[in-house]
N, C-alpha and C positions, 0 to 999 in steps of 0.2 A: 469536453467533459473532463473535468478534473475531482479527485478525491480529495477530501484536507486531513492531515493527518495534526492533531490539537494534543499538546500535552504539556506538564507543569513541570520545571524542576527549583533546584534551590535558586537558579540564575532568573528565575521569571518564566513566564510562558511560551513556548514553542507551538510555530505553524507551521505545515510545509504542505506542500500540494505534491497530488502526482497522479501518472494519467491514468494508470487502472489499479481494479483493487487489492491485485497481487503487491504491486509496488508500492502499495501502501500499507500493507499489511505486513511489509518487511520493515517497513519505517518503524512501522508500530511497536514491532518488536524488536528492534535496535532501540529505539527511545526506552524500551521496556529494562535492555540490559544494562542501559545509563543509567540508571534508577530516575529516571523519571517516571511521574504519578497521574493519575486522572489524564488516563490516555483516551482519547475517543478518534474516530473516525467518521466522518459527515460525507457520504455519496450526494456525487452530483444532486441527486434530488431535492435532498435535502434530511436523510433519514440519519440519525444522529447512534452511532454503533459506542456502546461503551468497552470496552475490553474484556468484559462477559460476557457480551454479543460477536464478539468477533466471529466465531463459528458460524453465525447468520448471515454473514456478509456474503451479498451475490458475488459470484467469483468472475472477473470478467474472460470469456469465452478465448481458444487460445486458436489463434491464428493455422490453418494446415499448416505442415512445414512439405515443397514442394519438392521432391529429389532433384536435383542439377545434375546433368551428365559429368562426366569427370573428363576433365580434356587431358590428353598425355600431351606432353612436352618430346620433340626429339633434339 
């Protein structure tokens, strides 16, 4: 399952994939402070998010994080 994150700048157009929609939503808006334009984001599915949708985008679900005992060292 991969995200694609599509946007324009003065060099031509930009693609990049990536595996959930958090980390593409950070692409998004790193691309956003390049001044790059006509950002969108396309989920697996196939649902096409323009950068006024972003707020729509399903968030993907975040893993528990499991406590690990702490091992002392002597």
């Amino acid at each position: 399952m991969s995200f694609t994150v599509k946007a324009r700048s003065k060099q031509g157009d930009i693609v990049h994939r990536r595996s959930t929609s958090d980390a593409a939503l950070r692409k998004a808006r790193e691309l956003a402070r390049a001044h790059c334009y006509d950002i969108h984001i396309v989920t697996p599915e196939g649902r096409d998010y323009a950068a006024s949708e972003f707020g729509d985008l399903p968030r993907t679900p975040r893993m528990p994080v499991t406590a690990r005992p702490i091992q002392k060292t002597v």
